[in-house]
mmCIF file as gemmi writes it, N, C-alpha and C atoms, coordinates in Angstrom:
data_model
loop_
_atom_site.group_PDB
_atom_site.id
_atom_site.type_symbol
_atom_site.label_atom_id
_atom_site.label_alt_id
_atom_site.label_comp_id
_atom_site.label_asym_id
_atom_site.label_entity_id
_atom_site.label_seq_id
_atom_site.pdbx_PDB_ins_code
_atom_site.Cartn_x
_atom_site.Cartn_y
_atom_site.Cartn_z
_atom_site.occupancy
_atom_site.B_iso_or_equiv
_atom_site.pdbx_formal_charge
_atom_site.auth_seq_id
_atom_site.auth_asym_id
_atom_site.pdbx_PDB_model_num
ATOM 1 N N . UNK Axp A 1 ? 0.852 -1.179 0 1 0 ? 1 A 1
ATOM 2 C CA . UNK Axp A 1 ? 0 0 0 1 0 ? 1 A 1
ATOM 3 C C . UNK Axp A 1 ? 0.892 1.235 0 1 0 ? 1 A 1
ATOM 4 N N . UNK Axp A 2 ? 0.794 2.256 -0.917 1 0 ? 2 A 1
ATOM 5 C CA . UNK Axp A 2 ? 1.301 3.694 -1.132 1 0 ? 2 A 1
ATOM 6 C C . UNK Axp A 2 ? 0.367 4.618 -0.432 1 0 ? 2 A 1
ATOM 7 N N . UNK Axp A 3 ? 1.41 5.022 -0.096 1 0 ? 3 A 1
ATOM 8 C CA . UNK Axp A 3 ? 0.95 6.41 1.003 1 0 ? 3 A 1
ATOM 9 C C . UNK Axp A 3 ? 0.83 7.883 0.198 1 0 ? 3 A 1
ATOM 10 N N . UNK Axp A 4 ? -0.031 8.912 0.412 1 0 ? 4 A 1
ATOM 11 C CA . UNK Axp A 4 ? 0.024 10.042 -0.45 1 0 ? 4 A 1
ATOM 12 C C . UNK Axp A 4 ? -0.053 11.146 0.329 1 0 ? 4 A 1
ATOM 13 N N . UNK Axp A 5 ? 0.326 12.526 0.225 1 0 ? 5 A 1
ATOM 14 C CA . UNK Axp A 5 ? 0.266 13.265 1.558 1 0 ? 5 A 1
ATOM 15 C C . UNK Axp A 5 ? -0.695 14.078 0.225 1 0 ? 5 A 1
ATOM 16 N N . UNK Axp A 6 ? -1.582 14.519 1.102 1 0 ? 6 A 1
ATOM 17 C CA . UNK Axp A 6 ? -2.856 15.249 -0.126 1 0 ? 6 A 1
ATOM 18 C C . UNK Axp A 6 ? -3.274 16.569 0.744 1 0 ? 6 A 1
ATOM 19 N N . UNK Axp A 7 ? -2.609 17.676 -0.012 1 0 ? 7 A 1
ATOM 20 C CA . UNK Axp A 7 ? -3.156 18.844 0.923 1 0 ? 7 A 1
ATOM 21 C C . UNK Axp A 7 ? -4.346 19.602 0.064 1 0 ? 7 A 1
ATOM 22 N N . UNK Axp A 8 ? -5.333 20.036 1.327 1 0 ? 8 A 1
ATOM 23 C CA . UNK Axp A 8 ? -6.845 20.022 0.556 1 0 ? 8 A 1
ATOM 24 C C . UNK Axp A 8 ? -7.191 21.525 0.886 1 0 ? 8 A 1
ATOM 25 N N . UNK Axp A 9 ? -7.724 22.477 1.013 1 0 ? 9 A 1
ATOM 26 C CA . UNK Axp A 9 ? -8.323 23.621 1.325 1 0 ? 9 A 1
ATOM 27 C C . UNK Axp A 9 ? -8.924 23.369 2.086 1 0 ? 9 A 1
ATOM 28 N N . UNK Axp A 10 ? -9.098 24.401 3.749 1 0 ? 10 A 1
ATOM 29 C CA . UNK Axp A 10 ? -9.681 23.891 4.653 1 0 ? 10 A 1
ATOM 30 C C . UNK Axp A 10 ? -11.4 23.657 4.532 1 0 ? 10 A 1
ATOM 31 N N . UNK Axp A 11 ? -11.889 24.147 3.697 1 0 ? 11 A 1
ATOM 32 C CA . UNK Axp A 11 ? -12.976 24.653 3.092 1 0 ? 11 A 1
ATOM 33 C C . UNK Axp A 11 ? -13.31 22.653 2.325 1 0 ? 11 A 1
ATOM 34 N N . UNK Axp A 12 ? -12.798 22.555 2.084 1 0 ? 12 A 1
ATOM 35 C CA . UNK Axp A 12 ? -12.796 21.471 0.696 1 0 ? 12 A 1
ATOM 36 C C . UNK Axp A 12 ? -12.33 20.237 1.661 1 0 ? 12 A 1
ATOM 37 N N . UNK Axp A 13 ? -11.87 20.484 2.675 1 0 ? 13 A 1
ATOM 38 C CA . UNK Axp A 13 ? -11.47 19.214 3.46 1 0 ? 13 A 1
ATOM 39 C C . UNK Axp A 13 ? -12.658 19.099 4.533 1 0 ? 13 A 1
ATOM 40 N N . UNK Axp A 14 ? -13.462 20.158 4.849 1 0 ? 14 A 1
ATOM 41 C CA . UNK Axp A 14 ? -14.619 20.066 5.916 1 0 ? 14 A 1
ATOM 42 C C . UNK Axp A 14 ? -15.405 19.311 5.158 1 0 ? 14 A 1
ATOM 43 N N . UNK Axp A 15 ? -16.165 19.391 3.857 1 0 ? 15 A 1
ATOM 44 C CA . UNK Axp A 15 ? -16.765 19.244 3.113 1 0 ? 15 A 1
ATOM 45 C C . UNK Axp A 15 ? -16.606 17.55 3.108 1 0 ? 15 A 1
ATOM 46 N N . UNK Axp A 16 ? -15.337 17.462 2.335 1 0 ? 16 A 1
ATOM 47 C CA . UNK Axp A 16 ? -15.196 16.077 1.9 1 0 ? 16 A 1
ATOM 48 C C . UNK Axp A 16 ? -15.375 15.013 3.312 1 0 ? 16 A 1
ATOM 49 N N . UNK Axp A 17 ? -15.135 15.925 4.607 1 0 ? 17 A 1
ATOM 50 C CA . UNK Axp A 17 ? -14.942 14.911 6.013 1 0 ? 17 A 1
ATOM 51 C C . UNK Axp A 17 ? -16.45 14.927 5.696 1 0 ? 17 A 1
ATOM 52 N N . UNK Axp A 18 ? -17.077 16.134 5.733 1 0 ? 18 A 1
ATOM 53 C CA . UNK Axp A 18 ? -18.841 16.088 5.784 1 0 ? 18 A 1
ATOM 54 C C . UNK Axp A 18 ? -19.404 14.759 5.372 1 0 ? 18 A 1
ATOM 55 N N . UNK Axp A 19 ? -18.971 14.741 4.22 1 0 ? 19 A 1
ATOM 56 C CA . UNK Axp A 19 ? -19.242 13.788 3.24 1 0 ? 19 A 1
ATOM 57 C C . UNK Axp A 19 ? -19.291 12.041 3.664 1 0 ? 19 A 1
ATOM 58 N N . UNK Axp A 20 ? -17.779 11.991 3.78 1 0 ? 20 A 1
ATOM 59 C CA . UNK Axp A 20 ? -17.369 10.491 4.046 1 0 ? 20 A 1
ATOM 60 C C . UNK Axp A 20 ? -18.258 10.468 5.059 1 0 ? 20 A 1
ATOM 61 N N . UNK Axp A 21 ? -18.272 10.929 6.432 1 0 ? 21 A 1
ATOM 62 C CA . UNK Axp A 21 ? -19.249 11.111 7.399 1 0 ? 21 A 1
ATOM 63 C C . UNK Axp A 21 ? -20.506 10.61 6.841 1 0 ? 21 A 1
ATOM 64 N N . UNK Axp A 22 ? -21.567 11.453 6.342 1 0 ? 22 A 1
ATOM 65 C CA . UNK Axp A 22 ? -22.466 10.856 5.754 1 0 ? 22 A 1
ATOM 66 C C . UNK Axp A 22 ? -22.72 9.961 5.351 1 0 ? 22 A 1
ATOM 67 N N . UNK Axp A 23 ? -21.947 9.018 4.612 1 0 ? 23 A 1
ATOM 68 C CA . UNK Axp A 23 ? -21.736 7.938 4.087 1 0 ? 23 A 1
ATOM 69 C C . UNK Axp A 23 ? -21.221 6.567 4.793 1 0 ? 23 A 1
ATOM 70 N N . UNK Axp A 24 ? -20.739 7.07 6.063 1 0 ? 24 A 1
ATOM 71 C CA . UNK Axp A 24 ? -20.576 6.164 7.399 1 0 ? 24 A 1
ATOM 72 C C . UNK Axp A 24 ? -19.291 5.874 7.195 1 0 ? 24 A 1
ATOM 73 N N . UNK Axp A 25 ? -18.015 6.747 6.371 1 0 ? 25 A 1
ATOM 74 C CA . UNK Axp A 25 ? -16.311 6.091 5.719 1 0 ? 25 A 1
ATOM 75 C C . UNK Axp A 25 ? -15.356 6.778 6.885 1 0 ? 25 A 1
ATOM 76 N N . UNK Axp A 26 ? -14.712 6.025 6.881 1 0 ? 26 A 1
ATOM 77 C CA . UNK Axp A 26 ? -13.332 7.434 7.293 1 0 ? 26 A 1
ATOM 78 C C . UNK Axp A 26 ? -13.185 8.131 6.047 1 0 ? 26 A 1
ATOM 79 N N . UNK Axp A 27 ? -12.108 9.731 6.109 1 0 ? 27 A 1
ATOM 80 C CA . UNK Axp A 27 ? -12.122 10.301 4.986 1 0 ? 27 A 1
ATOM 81 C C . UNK Axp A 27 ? -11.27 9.691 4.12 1 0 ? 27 A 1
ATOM 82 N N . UNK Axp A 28 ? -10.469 8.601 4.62 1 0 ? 28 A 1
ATOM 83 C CA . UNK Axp A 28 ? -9.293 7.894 3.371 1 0 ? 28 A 1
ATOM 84 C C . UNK Axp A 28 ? -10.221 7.22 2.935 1 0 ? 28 A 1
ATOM 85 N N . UNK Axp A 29 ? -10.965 6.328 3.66 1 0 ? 29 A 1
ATOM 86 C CA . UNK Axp A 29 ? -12.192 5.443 2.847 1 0 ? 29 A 1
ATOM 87 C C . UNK Axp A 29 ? -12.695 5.869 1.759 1 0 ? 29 A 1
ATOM 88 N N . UNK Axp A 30 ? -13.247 7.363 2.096 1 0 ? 30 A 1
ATOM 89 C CA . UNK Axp A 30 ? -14.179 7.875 1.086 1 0 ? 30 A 1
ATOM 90 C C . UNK Axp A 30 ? -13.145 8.47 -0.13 1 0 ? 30 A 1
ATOM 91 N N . UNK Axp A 31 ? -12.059 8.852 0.17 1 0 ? 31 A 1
ATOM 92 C CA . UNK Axp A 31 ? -11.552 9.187 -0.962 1 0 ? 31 A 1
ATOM 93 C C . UNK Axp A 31 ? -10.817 8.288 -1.974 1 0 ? 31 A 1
ATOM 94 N N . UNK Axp A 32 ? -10.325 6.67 -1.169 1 0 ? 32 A 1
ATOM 95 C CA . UNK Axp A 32 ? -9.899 5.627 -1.956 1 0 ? 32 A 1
ATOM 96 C C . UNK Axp A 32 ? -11.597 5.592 -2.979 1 0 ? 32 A 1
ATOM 97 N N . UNK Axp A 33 ? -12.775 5.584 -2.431 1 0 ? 33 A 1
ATOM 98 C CA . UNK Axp A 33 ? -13.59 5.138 -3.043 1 0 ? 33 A 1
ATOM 99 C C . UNK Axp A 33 ? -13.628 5.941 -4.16 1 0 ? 33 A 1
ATOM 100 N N . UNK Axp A 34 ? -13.441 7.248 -4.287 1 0 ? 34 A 1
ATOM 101 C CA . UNK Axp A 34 ? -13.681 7.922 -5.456 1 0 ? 34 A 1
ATOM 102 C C . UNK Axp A 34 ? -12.421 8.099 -6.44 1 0 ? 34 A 1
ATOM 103 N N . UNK Axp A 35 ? -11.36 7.615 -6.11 1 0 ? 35 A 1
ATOM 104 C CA . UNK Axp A 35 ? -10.511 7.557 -6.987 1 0 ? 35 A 1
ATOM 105 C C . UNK Axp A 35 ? -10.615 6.311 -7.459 1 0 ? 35 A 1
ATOM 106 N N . UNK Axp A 36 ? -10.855 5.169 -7.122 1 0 ? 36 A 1
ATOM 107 C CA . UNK Axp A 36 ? -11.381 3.626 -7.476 1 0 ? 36 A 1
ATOM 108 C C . UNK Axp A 36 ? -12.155 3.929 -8.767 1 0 ? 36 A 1
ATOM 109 N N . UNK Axp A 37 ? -13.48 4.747 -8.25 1 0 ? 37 A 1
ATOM 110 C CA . UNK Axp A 37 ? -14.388 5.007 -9.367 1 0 ? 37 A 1
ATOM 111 C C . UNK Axp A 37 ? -13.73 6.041 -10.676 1 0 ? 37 A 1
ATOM 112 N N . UNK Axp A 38 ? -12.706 6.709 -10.095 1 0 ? 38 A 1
ATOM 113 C CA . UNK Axp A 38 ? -12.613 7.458 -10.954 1 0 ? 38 A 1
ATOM 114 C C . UNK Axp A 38 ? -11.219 7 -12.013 1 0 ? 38 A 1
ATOM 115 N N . UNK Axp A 39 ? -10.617 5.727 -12.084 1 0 ? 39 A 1
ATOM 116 C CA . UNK Axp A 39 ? -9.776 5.347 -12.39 1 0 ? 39 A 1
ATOM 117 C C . UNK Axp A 39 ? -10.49 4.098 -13.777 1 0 ? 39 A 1
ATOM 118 N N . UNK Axp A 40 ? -11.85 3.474 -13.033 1 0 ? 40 A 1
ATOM 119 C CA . UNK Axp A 40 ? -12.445 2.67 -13.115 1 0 ? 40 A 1
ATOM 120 C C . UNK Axp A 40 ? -13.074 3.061 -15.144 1 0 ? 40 A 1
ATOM 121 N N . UNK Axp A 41 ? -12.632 1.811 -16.159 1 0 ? 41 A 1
ATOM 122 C CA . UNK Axp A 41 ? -13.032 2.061 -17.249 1 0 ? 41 A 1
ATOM 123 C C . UNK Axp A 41 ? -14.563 3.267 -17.354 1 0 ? 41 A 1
ATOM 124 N N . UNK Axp A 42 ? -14.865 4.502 -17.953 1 0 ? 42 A 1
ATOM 125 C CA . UNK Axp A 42 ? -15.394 5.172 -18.226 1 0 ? 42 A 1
ATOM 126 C C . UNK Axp A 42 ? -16.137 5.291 -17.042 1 0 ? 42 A 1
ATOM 127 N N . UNK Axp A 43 ? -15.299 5.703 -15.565 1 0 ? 43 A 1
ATOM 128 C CA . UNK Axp A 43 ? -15.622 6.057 -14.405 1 0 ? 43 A 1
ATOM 129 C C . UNK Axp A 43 ? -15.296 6.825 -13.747 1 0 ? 43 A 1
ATOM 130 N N . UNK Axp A 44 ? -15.475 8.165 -14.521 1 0 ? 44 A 1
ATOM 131 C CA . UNK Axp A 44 ? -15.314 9.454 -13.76 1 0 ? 44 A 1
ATOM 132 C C . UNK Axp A 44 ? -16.401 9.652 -12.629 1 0 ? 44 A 1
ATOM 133 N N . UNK Axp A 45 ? -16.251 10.196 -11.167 1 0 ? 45 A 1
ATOM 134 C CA . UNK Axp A 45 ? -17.14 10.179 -10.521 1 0 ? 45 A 1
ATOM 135 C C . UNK Axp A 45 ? -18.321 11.382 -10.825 1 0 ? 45 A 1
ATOM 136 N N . UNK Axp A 46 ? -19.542 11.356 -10.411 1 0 ? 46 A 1
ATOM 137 C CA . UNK Axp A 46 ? -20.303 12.622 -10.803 1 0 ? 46 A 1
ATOM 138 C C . UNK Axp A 46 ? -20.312 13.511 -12.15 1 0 ? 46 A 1
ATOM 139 N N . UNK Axp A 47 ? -19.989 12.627 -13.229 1 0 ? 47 A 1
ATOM 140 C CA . UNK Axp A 47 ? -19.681 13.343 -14.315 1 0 ? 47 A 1
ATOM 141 C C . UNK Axp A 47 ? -20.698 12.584 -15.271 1 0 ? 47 A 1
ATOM 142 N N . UNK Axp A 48 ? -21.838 13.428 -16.273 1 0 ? 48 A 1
ATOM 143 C CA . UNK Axp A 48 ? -22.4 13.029 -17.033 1 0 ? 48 A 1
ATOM 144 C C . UNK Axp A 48 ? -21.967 11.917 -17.948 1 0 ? 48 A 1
ATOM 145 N N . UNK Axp A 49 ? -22.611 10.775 -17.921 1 0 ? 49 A 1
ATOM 146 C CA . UNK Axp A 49 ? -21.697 10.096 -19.214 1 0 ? 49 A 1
ATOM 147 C C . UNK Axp A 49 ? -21.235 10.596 -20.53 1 0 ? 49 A 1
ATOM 148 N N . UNK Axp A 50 ? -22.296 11.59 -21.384 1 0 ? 50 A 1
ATOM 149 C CA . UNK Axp A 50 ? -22.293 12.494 -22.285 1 0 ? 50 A 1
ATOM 150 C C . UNK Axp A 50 ? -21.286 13.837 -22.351 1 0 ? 50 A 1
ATOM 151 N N . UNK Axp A 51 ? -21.052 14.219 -21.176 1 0 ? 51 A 1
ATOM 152 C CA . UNK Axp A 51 ? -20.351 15.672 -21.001 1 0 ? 51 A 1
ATOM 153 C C . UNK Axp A 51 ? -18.808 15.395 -20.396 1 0 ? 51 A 1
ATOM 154 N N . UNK Axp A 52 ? -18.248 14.72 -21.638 1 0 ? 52 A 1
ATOM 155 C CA . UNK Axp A 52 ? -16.654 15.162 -21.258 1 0 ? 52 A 1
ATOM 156 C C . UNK Axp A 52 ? -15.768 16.207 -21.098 1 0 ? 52 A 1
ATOM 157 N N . UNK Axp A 53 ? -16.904 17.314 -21.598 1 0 ? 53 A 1
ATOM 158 C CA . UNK Axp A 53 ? -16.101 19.031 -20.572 1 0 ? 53 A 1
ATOM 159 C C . UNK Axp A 53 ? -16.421 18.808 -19.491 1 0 ? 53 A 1
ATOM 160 N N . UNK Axp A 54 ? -17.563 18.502 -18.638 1 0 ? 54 A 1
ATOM 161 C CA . UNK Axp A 54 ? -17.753 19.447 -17.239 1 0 ? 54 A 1
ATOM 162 C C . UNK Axp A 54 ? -16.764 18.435 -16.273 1 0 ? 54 A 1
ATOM 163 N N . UNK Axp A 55 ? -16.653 19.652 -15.811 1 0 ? 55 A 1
ATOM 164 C CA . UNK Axp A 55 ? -15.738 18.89 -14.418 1 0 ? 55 A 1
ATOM 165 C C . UNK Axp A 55 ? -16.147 18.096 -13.683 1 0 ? 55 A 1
ATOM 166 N N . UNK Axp A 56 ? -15.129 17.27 -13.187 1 0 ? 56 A 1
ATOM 167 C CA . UNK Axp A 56 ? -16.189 16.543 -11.821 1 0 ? 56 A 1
ATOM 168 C C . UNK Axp A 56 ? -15.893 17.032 -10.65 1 0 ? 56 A 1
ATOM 169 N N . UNK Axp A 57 ? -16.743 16.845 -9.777 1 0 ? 57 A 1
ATOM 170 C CA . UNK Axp A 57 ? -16.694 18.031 -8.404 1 0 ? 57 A 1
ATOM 171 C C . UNK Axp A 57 ? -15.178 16.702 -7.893 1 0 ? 57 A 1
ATOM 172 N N . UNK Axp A 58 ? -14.851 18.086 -6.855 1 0 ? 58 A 1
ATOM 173 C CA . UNK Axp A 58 ? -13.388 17.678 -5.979 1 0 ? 58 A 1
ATOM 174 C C . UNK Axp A 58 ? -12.76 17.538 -7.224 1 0 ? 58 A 1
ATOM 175 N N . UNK Axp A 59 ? -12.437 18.928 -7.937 1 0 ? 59 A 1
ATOM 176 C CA . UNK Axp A 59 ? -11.66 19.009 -8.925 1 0 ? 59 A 1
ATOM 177 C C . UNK Axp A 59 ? -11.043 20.377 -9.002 1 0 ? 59 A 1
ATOM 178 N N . UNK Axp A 60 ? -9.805 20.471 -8.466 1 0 ? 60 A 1
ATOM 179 C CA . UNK Axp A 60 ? -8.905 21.318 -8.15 1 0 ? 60 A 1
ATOM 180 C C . UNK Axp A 60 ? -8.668 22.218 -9.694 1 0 ? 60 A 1
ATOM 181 N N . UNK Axp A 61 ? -7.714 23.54 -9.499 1 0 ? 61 A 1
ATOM 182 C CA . UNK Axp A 61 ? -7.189 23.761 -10.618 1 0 ? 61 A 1
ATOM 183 C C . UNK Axp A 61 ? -5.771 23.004 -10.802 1 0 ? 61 A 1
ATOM 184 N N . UNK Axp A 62 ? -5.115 22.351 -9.784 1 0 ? 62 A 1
ATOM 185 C CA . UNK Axp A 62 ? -4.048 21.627 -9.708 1 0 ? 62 A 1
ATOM 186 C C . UNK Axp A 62 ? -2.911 22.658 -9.303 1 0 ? 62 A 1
ATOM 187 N N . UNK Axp A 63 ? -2.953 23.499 -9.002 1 0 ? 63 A 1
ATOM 188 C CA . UNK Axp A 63 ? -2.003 24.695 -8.269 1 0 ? 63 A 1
ATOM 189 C C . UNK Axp A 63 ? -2.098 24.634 -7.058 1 0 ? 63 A 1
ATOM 190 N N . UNK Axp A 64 ? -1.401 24.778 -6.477 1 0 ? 64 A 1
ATOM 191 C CA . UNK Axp A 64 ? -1.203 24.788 -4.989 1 0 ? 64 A 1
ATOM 192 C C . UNK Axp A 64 ? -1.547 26.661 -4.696 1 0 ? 64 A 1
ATOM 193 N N . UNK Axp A 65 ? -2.358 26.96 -3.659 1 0 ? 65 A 1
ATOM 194 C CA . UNK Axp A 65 ? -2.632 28.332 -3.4 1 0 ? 65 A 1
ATOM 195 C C . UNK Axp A 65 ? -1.274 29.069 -2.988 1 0 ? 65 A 1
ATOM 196 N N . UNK Axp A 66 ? -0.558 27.838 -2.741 1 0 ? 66 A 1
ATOM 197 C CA . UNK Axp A 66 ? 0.902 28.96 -1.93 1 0 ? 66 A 1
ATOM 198 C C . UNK Axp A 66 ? 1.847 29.662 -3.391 1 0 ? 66 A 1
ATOM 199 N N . UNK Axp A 67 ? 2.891 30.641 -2.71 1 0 ? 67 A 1
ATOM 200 C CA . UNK Axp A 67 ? 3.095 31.031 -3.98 1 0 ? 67 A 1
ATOM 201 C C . UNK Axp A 67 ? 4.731 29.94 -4.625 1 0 ? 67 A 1
């Protein structure tokens, strides 16, 4: 098992704890689960099957806010 250090916006990390919470996960749970899905043949999470522009939510610009 690989380890990842994942820094999130505190804003975007309440949310996602919100979330897994809801769903009864720890937050690694919930986020192995959506990268599973999102790795998974034509398994982007929350993303129209039809609409390969829109983003899928928990989708960063990939910049780090620091400078």
């Amino acid at each position: 098992m690989k380890h990842v250090n994942l820094r999130l916006p505190d804003d975007l990390h309440e949310q996602a704890r919100a979330a897994a919470e809801a769903d009864d996960r720890s937050l690694n749970s919930w986020l192995v689960s959506l990268v599973r899905r999102a790795v998974e043949p034509g398994g982007t999470p929350n993303r129209p099957a039809d609409d390969s522009n829109s983003p899928a939510p928990l989708r960063g610009s990939g910049r780090s806010p620091r400078p």
